[in-house]
VOKE-649663 format. One record per atom (N, C-alpha, C): residue number from 1; residue in three letters; atom name; z, x, y. Coordinates in Angstrom, 1 decimal, decimal comma, padded with zeros to 4 digits, always signed. Last residue first. Layout:
NUM; ALA; CA; Z; X; Y $
...
***
This chain:
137; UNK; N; +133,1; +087,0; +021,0 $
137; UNK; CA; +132,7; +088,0; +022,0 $
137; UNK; C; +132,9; +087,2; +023,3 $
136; UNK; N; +136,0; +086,7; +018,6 $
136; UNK; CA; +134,5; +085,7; +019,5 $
136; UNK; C; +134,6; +086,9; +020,7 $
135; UNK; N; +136,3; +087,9; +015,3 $
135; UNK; CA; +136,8; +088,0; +016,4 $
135; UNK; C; +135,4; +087,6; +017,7 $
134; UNK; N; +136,7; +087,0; +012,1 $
134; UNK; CA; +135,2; +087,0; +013,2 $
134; UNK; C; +135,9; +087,1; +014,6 $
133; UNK; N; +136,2; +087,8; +008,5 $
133; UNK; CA; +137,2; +087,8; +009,9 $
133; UNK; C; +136,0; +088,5; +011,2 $
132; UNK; N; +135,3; +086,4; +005,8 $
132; UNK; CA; +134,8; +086,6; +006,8 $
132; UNK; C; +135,9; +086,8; +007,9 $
131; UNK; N; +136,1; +086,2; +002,5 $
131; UNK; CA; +136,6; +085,8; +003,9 $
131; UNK; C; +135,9; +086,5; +004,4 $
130; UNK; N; +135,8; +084,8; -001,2 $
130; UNK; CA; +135,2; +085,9; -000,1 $
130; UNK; C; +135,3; +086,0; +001,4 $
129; UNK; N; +138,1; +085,3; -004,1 $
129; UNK; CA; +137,5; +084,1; -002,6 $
129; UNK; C; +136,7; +085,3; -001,2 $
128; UNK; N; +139,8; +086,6; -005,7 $
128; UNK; CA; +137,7; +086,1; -005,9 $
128; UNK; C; +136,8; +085,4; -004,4 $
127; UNK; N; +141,7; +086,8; -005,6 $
127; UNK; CA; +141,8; +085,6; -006,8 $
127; UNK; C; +139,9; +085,8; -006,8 $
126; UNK; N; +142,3; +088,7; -003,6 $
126; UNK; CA; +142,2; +088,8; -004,8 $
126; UNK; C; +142,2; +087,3; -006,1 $
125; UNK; N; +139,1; +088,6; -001,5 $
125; UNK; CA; +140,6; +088,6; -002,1 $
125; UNK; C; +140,9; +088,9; -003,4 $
124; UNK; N; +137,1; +090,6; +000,0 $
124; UNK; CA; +137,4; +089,1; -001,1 $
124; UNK; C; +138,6; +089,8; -001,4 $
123; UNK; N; +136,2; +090,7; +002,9 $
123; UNK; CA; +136,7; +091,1; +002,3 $
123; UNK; C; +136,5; +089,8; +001,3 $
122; UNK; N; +134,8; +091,7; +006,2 $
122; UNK; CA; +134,5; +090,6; +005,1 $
122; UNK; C; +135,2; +091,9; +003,9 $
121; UNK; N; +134,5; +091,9; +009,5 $
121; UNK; CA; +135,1; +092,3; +008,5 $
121; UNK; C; +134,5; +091,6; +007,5 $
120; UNK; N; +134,8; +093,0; +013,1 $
120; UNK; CA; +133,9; +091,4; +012,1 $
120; UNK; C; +134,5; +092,5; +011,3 $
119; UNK; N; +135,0; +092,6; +016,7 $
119; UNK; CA; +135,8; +093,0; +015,2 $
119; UNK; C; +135,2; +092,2; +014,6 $
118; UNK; N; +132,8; +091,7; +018,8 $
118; UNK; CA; +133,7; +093,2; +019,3 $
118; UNK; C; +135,0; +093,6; +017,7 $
117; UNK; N; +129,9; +090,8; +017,8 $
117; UNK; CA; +131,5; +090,7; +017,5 $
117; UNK; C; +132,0; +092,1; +017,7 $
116; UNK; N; +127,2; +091,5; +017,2 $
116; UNK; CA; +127,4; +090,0; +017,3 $
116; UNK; C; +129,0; +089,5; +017,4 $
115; UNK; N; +127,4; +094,1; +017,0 $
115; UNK; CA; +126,0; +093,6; +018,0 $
115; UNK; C; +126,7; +092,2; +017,9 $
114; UNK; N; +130,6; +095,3; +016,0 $
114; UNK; CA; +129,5; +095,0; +015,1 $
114; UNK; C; +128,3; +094,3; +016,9 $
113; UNK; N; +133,6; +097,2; +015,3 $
113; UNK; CA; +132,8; +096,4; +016,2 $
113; UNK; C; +130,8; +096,2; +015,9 $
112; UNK; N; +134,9; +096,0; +011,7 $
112; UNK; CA; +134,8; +097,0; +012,7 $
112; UNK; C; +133,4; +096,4; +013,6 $
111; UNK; N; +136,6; +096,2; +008,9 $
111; UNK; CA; +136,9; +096,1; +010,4 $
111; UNK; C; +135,8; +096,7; +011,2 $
110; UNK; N; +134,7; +097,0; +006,1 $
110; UNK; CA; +135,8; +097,7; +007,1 $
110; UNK; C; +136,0; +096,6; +008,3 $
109; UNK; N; +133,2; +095,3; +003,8 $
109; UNK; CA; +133,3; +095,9; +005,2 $
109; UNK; C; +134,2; +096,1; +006,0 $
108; UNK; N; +134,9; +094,6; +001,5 $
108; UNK; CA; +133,3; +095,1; +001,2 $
108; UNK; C; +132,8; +095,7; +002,7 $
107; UNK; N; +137,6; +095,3; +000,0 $
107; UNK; CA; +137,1; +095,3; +001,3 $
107; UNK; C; +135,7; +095,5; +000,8 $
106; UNK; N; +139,4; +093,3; -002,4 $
106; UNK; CA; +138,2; +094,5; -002,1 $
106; UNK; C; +137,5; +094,3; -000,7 $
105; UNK; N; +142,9; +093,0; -003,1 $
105; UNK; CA; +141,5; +092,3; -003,0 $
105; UNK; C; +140,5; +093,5; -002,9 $
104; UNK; N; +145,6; +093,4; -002,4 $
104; UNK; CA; +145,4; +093,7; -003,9 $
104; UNK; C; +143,4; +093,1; -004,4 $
103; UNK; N; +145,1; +092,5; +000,4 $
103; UNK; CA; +146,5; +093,2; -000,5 $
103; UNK; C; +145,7; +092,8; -001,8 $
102; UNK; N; +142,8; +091,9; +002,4 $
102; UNK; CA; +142,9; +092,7; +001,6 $
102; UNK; C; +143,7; +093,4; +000,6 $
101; UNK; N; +144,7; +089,6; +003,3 $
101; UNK; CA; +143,7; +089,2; +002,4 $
101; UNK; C; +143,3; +090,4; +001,8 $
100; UNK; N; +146,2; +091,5; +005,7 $
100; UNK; CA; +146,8; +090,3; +004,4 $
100; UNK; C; +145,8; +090,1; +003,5 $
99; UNK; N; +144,1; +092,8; +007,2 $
99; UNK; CA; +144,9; +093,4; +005,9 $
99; UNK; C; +146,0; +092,6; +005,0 $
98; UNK; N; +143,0; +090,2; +008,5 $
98; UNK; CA; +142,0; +091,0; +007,1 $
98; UNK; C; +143,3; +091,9; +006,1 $
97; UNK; N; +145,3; +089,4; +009,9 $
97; UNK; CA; +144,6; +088,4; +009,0 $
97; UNK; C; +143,8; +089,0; +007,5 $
96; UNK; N; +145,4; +092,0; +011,4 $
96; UNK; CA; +146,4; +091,6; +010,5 $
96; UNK; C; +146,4; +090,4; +009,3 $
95; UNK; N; +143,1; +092,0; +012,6 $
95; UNK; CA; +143,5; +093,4; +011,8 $
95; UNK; C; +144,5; +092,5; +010,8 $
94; UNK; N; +143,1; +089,9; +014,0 $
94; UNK; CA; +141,6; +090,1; +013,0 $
94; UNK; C; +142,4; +090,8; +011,9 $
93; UNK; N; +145,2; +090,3; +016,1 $
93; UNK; CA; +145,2; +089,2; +015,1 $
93; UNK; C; +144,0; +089,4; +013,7 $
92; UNK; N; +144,1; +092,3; +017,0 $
92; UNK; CA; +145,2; +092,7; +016,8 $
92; UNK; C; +145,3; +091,3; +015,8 $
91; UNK; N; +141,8; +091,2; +018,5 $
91; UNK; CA; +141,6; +091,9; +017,3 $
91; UNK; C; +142,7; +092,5; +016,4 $
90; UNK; N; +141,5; +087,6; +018,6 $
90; UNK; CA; +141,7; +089,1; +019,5 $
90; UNK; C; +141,7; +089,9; +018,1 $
89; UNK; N; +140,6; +085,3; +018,0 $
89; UNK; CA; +140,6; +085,1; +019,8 $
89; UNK; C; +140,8; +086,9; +019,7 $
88; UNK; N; +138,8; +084,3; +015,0 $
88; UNK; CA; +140,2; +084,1; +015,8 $
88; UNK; C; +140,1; +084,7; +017,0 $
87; UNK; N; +137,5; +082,7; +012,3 $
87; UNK; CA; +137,2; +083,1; +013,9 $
87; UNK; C; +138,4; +083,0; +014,9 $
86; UNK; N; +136,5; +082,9; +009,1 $
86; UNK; CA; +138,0; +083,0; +009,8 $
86; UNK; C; +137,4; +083,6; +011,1 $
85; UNK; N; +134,8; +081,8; +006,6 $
85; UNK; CA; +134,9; +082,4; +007,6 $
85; UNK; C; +135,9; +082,0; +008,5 $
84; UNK; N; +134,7; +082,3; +003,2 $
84; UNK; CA; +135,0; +081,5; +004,1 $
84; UNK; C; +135,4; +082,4; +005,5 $
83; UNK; N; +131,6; +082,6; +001,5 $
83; UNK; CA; +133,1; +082,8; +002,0 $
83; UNK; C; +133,4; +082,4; +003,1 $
82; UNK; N; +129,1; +082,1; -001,2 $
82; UNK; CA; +129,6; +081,6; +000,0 $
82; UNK; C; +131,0; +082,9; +000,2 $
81; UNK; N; +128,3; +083,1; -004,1 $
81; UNK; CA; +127,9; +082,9; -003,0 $
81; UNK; C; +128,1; +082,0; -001,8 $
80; UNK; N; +131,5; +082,5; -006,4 $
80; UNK; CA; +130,1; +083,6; -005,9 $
80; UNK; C; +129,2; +082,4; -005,0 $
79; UNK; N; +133,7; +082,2; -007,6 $
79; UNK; CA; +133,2; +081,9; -005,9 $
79; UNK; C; +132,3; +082,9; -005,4 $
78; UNK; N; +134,9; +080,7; -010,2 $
78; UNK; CA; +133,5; +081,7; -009,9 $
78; UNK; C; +133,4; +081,2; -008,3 $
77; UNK; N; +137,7; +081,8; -012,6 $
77; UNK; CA; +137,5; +081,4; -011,1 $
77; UNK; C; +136,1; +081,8; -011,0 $
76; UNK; N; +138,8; +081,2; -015,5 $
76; UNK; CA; +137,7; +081,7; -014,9 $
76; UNK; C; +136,9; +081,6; -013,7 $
75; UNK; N; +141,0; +079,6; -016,6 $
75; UNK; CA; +141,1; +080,8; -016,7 $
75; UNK; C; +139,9; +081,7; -016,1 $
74; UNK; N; +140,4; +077,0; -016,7 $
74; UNK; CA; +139,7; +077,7; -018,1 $
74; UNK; C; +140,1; +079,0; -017,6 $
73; UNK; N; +141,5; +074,2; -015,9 $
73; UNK; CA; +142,3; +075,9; -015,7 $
73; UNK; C; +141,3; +076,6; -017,0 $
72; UNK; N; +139,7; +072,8; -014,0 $
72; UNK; CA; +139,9; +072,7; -015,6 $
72; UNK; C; +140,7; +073,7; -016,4 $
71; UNK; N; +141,2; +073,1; -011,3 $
71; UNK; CA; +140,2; +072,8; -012,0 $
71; UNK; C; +140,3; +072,5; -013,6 $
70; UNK; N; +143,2; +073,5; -009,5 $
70; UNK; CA; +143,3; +074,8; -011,2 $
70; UNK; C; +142,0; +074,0; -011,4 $
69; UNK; N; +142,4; +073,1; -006,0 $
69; UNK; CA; +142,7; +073,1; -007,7 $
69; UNK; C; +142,9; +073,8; -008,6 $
68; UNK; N; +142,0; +072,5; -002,6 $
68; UNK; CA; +141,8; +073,2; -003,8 $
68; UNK; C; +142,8; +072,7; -005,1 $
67; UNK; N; +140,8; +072,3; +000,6 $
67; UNK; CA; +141,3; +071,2; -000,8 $
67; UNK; C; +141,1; +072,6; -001,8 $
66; UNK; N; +141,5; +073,2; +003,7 $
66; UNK; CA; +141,1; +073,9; +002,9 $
66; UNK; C; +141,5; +072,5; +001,2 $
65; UNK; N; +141,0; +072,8; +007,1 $
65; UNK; CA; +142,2; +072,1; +006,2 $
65; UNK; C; +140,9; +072,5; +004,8 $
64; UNK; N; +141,6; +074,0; +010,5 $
64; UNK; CA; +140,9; +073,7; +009,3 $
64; UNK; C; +142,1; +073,2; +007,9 $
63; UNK; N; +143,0; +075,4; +012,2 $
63; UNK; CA; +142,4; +074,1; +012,6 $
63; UNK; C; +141,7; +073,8; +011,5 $
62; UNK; N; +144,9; +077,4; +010,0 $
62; UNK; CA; +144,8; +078,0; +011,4 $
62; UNK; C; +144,4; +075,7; +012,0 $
61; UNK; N; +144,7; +075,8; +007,4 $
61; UNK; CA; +144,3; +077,2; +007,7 $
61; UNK; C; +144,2; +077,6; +009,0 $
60; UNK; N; +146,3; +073,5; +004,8 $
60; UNK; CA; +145,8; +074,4; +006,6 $
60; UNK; C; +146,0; +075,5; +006,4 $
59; UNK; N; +146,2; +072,8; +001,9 $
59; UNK; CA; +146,3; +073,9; +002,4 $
59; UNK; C; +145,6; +073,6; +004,4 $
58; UNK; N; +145,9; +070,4; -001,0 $
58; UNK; CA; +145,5; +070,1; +000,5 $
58; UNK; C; +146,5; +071,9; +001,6 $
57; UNK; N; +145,9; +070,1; -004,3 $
57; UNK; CA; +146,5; +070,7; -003,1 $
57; UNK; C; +145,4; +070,6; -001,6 $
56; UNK; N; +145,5; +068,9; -007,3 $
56; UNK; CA; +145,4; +068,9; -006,2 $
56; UNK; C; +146,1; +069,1; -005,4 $
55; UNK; N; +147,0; +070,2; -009,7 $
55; UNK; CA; +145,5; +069,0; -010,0 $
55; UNK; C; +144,7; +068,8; -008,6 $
54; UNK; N; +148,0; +072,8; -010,3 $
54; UNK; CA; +147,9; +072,0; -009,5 $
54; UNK; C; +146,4; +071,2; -009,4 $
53; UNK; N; +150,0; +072,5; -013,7 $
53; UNK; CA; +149,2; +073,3; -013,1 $
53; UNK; C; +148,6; +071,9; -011,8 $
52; UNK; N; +151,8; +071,8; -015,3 $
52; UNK; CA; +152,7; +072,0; -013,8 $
52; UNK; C; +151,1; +072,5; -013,5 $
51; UNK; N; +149,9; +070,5; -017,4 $
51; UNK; CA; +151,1; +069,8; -017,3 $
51; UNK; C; +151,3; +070,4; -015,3 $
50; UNK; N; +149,1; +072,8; -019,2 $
50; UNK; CA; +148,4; +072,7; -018,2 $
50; UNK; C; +148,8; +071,8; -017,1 $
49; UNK; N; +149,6; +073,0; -022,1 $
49; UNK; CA; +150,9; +073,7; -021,1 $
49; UNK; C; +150,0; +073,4; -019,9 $
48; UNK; N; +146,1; +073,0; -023,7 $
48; UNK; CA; +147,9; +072,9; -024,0 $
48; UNK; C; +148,7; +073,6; -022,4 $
47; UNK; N; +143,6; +072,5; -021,3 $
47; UNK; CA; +144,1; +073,3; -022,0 $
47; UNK; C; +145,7; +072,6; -022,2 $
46; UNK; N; +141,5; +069,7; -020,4 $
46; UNK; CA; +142,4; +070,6; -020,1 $
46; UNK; C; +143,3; +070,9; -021,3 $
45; UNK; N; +139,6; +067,2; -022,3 $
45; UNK; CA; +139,8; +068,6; -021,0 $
45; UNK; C; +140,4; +069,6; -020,2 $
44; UNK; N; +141,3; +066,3; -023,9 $
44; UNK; CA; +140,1; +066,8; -025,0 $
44; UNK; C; +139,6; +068,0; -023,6 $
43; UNK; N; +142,2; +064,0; -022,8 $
43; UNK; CA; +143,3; +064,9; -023,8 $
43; UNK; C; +142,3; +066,4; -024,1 $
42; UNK; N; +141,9; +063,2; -018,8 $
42; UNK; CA; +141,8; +063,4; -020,6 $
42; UNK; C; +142,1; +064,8; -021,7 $
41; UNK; N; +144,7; +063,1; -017,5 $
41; UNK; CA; +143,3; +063,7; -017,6 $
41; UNK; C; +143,2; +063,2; -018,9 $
40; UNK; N; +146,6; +060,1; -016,5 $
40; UNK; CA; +146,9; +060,9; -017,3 $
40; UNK; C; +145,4; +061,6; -017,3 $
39; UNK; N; +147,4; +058,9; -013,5 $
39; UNK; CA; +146,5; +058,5; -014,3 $
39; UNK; C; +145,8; +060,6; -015,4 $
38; UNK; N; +148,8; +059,9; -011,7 $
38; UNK; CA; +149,4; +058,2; -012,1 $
38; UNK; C; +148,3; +057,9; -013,2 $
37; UNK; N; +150,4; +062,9; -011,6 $
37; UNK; CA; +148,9; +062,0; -011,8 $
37; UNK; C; +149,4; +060,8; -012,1 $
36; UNK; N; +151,9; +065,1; -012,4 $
36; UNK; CA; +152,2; +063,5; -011,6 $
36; UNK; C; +151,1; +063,1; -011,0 $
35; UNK; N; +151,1; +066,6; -014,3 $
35; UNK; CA; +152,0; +065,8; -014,6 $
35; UNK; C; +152,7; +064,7; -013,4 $
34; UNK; N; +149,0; +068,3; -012,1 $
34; UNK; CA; +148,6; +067,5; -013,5 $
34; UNK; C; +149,5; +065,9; -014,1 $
33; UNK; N; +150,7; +067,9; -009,0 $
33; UNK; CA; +150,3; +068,6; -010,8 $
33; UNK; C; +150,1; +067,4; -011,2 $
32; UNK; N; +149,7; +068,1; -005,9 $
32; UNK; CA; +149,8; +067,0; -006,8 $
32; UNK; C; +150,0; +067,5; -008,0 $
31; UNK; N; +150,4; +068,6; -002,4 $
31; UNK; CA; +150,4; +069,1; -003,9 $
31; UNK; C; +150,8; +068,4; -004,8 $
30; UNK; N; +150,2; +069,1; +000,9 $
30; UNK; CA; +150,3; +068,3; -000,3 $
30; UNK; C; +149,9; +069,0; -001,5 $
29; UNK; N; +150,0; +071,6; +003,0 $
29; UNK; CA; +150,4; +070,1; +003,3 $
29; UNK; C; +150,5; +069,1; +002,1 $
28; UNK; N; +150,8; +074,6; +003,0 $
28; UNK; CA; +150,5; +073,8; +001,9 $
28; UNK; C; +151,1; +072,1; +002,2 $
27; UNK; N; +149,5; +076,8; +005,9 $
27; UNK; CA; +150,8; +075,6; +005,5 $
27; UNK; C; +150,3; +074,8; +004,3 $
26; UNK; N; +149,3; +079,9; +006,5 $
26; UNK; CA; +148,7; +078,9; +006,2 $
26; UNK; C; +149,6; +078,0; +006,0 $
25; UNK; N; +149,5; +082,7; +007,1 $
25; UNK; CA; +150,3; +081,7; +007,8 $
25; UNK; C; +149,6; +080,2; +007,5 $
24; UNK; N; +148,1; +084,5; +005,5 $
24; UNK; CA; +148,0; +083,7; +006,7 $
24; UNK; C; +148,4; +082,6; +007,8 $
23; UNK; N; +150,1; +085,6; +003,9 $
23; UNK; CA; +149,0; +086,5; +004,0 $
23; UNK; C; +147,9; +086,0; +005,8 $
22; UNK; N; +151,5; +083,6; +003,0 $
22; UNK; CA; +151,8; +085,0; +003,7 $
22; UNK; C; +151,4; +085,3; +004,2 $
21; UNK; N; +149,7; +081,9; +001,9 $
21; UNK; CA; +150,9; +081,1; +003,2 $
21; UNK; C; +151,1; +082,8; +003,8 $
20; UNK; N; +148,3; +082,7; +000,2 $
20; UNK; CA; +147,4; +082,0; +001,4 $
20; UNK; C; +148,6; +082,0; +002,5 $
19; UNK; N; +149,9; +083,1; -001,8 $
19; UNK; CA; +149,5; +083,9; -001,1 $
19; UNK; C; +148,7; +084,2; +000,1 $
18; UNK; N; +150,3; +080,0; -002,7 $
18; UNK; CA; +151,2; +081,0; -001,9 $
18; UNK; C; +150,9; +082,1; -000,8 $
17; UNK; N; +147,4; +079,4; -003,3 $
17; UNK; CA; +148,5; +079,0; -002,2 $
17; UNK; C; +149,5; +079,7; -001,8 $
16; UNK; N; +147,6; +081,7; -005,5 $
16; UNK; CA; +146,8; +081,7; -004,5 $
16; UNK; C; +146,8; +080,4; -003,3 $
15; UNK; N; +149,5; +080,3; -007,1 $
15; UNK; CA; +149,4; +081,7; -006,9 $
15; UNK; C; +148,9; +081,8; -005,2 $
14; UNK; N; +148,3; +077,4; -007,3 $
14; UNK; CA; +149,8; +077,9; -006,9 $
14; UNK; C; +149,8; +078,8; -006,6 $
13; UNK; N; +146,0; +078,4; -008,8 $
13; UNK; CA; +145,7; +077,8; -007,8 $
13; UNK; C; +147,1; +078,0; -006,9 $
12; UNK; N; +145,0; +079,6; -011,4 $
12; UNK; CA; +145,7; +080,8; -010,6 $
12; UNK; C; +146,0; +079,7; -009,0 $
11; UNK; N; +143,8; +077,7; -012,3 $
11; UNK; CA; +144,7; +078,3; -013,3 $
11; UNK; C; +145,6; +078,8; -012,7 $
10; UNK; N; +141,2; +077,4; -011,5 $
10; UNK; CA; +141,1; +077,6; -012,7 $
10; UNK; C; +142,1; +078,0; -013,5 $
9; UNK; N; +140,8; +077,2; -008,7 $
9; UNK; CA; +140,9; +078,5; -009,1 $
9; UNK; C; +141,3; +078,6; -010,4 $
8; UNK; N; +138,5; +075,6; -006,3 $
8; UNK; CA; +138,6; +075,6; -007,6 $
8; UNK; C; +139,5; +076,9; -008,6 $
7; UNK; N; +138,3; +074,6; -003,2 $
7; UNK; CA; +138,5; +075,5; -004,2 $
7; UNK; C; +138,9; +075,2; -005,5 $
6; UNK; N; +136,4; +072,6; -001,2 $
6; UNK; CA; +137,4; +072,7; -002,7 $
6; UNK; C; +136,9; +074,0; -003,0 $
5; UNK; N; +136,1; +072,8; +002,4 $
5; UNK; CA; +135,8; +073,6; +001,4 $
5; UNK; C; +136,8; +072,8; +000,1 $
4; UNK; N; +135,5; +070,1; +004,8 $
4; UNK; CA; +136,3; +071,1; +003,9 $
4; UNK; C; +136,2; +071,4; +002,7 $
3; UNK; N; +134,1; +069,3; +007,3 $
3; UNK; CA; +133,7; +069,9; +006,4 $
3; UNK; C; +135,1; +070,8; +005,5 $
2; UNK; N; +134,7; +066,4; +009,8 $
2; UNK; CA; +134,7; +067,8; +009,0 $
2; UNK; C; +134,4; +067,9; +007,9 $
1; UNK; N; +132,9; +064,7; +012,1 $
1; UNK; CA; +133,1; +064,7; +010,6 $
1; UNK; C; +133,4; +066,1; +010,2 $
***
């Protein structure tokens, strides 16, 4: 039974698909806007011009499969406490996964050899999303 995270990014969800695809070679396997819903949101919950924003997207991530949204696009992404953790095979991959996600984001921990990981990292991006890069001992 997998476990896949919704993201919620309130607006910025397109943005931050794209920048998922660069940054990680991620693949955007589906994407639904607002405006091709076979069943219209209600009028009174989402903002004027909210129409092209994405009601639902389905994103791969390496063997994982990521759901995300504009949500109610109120313009205020909150991904406070969790992040998502990324476990790849070498370090030359770690470096390059973390300095994609650090482009315009905040390193909270450098790269670097750790008692549980020859490379561990943790950075938030820039939309807010918090990543773990976990190279296996």
């Amino acid at each position: 039974m997998p476990l896949e995270p919704y993201l919620f990014f309130e607006g910025c969800c397109e943005e931050a698909l794209n920048f998922y695809t660069r940054a990680l070679g991620a693949e955007i396997t589906s994407l639904m806007r607002y405006s091709e819903s076979p069943e219209a949101p209600p009028p009174d919950k989402l903002p004027p011009g909210s129409e092209k924003k994405v009601m639902h997207a389905v994103v791969r991530i390496g063997d994982a499969s990521v759901m995300a949204s504009d949500g109610l696009c109120s313009g205020k992404p909150d991904f406070g406490g969790f992040s998502l953790c990324l476990t790849v095979a070498g370090e030359a991959e770690a470096r390059r996964l973390f300095a994609g996600l650090a482009e315009g984001g905040n390193v909270l921990m450098p790269l670097s050899k750790t008692f549980y990981s020859p490379c561990f990292g943790m950075v938030t991006d820039r939309f807010g999303v918090g990543w773990m890069i976990l190279v296996r001992q």
